[in-house]
LUMBALO-556646 format. One record per atom (N, C-alpha, C, O): residue in one letter; x, y, z. Coordinates in pm, whole numbers, plus 50000, padded with zeros to 5 digits. Layout:
<mimis>
AXYZ/...
</mimis>
This chain:
<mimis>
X133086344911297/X132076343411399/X132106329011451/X132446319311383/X131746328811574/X131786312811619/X130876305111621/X129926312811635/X130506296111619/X129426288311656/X128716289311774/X129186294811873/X127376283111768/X126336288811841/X126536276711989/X126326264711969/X126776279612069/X126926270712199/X125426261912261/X124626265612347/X125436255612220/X124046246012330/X124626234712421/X125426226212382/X124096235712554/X123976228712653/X122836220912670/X121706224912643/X123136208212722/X122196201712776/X122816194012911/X123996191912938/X121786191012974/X122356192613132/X121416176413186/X120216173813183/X122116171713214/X121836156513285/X121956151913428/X123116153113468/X121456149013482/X121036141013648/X122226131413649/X122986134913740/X122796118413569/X123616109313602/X124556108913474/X124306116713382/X125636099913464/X126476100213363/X126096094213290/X126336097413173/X125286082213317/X125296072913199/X124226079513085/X124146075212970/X123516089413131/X122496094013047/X123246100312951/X122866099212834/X124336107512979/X125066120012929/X125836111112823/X125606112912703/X126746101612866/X127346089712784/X126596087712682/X127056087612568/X125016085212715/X123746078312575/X123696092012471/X123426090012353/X123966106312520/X123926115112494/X124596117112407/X124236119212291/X125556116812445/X127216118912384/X127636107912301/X128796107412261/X126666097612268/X127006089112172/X126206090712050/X126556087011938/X125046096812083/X123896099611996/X124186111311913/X123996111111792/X124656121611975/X124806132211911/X126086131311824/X126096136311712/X127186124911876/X128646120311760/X128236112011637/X128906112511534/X126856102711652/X126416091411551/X125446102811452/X125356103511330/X124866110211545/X123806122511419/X124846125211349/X124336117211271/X126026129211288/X127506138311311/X127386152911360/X127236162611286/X127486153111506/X127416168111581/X128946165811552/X129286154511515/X129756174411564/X130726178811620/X131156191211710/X130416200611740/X132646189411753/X132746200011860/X131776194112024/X131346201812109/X131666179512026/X131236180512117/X132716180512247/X133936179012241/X131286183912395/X132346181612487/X131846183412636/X131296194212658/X131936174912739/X131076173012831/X132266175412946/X133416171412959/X131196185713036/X131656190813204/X131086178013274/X130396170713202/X131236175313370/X131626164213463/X131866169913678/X132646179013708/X131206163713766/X131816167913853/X133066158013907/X133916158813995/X132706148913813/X134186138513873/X134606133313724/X134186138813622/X135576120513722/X135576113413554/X134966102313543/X135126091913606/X134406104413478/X132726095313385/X133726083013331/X134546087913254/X133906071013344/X134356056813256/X133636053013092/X132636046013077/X134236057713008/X133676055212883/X133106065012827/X132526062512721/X133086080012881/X133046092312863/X133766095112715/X133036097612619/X135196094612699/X136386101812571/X135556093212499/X134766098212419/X135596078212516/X134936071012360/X133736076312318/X133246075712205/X133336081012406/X131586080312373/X131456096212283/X130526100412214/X132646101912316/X132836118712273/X133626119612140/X133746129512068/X134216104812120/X135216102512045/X136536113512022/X136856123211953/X137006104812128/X138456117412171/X139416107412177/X139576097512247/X140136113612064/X141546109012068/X142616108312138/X142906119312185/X143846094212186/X144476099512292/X145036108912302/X144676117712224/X145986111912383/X146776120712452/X148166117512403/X148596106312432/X148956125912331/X150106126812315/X151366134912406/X152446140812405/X150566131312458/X151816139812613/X152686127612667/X153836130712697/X152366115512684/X153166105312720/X154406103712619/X155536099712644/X153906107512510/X155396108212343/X156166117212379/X157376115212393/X155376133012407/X156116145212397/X156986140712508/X158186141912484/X156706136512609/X157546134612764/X158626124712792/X159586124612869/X158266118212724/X159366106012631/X160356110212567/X161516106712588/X159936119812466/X161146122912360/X161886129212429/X163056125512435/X161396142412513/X161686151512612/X162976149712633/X164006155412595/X162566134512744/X163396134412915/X164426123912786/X165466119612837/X164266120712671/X165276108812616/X166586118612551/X167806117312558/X165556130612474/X166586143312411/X167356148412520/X168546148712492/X167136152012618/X167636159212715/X169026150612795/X170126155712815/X168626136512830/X169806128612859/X170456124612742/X171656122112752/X169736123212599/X171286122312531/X172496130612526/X173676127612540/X171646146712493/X172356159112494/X173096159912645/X173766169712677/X172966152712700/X173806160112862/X174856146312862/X176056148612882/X174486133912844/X175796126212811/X176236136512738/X176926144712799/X175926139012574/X176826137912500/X177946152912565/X179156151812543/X177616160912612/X178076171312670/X178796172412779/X179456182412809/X178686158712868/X179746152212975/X180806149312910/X181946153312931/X180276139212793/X181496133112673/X182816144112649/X183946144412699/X182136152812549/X182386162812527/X183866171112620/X185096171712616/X182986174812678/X183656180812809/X184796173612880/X185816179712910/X184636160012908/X185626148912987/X186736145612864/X187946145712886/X186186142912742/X187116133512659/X187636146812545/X188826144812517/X187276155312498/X187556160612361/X188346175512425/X189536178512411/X187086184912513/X187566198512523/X188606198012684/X189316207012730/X188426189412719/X189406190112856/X189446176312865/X188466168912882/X190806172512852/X191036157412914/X191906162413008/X192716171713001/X191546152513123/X192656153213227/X192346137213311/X191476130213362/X193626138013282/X194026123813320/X194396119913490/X195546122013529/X193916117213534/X194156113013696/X194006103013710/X193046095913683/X195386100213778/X195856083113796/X195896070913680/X196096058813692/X195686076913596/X195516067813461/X193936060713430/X193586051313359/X193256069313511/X191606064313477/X191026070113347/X191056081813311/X190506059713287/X189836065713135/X189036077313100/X187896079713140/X189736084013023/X188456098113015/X186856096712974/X186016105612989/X186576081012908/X185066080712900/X184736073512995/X184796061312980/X184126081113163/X183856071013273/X181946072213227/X181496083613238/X181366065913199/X180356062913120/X179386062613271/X178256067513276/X179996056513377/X178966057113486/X178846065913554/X177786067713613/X179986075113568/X179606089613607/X178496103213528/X177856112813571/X178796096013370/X177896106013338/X176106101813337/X175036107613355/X176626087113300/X174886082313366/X173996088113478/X172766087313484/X174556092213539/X173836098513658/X173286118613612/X172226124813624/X174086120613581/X173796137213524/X172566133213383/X171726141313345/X172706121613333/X171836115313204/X170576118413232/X169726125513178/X170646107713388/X169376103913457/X168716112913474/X167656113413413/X169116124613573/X168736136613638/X168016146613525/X166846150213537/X168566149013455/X168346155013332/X167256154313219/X166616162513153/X167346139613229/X166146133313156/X164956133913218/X163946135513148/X164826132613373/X163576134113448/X162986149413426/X161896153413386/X164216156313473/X164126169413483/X162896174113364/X161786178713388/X163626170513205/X163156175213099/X161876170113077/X161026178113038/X161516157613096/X160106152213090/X159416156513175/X158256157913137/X159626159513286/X158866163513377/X158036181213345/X156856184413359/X159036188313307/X158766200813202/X158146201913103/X157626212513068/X158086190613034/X157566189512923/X156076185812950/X155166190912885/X155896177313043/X154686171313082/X153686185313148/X152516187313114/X154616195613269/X153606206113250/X153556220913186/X153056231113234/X154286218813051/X153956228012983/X152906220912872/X151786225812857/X153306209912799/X152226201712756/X150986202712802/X150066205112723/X150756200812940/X149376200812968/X148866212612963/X147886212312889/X149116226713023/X148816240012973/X148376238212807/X147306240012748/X149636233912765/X149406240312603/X148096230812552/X147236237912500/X147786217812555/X146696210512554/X145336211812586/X144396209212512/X145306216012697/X143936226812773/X143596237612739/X142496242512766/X144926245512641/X144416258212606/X144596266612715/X144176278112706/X145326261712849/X145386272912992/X146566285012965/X147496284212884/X146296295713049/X145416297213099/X144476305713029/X144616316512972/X143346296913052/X142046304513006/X140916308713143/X140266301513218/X141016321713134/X140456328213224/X138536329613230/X137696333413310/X138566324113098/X137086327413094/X136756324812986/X137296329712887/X135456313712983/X134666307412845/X133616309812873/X133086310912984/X133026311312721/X131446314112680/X130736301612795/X130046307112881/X130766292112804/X130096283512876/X129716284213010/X128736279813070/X131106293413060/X130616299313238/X129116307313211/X128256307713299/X128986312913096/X127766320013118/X126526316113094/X125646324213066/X126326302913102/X125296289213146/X124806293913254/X125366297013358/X123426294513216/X122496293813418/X122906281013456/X123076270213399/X123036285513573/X123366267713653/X124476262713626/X124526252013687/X125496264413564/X126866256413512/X127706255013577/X128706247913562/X127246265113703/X128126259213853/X127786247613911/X128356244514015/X126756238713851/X126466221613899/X127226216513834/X127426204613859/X127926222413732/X128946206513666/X130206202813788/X130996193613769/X130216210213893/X131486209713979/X130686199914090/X131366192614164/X129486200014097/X128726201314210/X127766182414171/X128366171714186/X126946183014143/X125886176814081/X125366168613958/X124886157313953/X125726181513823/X125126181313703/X126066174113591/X127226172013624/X125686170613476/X126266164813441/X125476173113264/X124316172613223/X126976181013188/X126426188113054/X127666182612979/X128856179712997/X126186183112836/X126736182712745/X126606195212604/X125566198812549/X128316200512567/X127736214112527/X128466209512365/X129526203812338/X127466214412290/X128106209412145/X128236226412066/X127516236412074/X129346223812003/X129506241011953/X129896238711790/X130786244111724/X128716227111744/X128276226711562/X127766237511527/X126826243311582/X128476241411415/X127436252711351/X126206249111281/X125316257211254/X126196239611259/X124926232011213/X124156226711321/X123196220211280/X124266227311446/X123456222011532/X122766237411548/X123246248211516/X121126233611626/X120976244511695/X120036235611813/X120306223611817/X118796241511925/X118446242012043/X117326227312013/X117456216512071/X116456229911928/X115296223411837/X115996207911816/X115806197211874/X116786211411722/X117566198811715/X118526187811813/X118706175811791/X118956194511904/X119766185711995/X118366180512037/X118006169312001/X117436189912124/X116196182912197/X115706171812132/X115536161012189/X115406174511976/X115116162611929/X115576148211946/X114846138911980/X117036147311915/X117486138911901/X118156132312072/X118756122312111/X117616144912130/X117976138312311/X116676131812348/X116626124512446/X115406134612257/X114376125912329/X114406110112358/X114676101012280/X114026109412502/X113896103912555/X114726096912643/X114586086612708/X115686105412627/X116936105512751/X116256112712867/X116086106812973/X115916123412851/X115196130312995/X116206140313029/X116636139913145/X116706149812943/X118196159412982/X116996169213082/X115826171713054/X117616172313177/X116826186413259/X116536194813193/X115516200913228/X117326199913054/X117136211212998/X118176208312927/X119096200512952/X117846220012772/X118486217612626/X118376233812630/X117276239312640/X119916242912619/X119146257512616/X120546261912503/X121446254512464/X120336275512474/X121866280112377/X122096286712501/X121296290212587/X123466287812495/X124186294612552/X124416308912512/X124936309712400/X124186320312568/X124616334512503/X124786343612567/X124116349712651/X126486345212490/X127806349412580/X127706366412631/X128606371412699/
</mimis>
């Protein structure tokens, strides 16, 4: 069974930020805040770890041009040499270029399957669309939805007093 979904829903960011720092210091976990644009100091305040997609995309586009040198190599010097005009079979700057191409190619792939696989896409549909009002996080609103099993409705309110959230409600899917 999953945990019980609560929203709370805020007028500006910085409230949501005081929010989202308060509730990580109670120890909520599972938090995670909708946005109609990106909030500055938002991930810290949610305590979110970076992003390893800049590594994966790295290793990617670096694996991919070694393997395609080494397969120019290959190909030019070991399984077919052919010699024309007496030019060397390892021309190193010709295969640099198939390296290059290759390497972009692969990072670039990597970067958007990474991001799918990171987001969890495609996801067609979360418990959270079924929020009254949760069409303002695109628009207006600014939520924060924590999915602790130890949290419940009573308690976030508590510990949001005196932030001023519009509303503290469960979500139910």
């Amino acid at each position: 069974m999953t945990a019980p979904l609560i929203l709370a829903e805020f007028r500006d960011p910085n409230t949501l930020i005081a929010a989202a720092r308060r509730a990580r210091e109670a120890g909520l976990r599972e938090l995670d805040a909708h946005t109609p644009f990106a909030v500055d100091g938002l991930p810290e305040a949610l305590g979110l770890r970076g992003s390893r997609l800049r590594l994966v995309m790295l290793l990617a586009g670096l694996g991919a041009a070694a393997f395609t040198y080494a397969l120019c190599w290959y190909s030019a010097v070991v399984d077919y040499p052919f010699n024309t005009g007496g030019r060397p079979l390892h021309t190193w700057q010709v295969f640099l270029v198939l390296s290059f191409e290759a390497g972009i190619l692969a990072a670039a792939l990597a970067g958007f399957i990474g991001f799918f696989v990171a987001n969890g896409l495609p996801r067609l549909h979360d418990r959270v669309f079924a929020a009254p009002d949760f069409e303002r996080a695109s628009q207006d609103r600014f939520f924060l939805s924590v999915a602790d099993p130890g949290a419940d409705e009573a308690r976030l309110a508590a510990l949001l007093d005196g932030l001023g959230p519009v509303s503290v409600r469960a979500v139910v899917p």
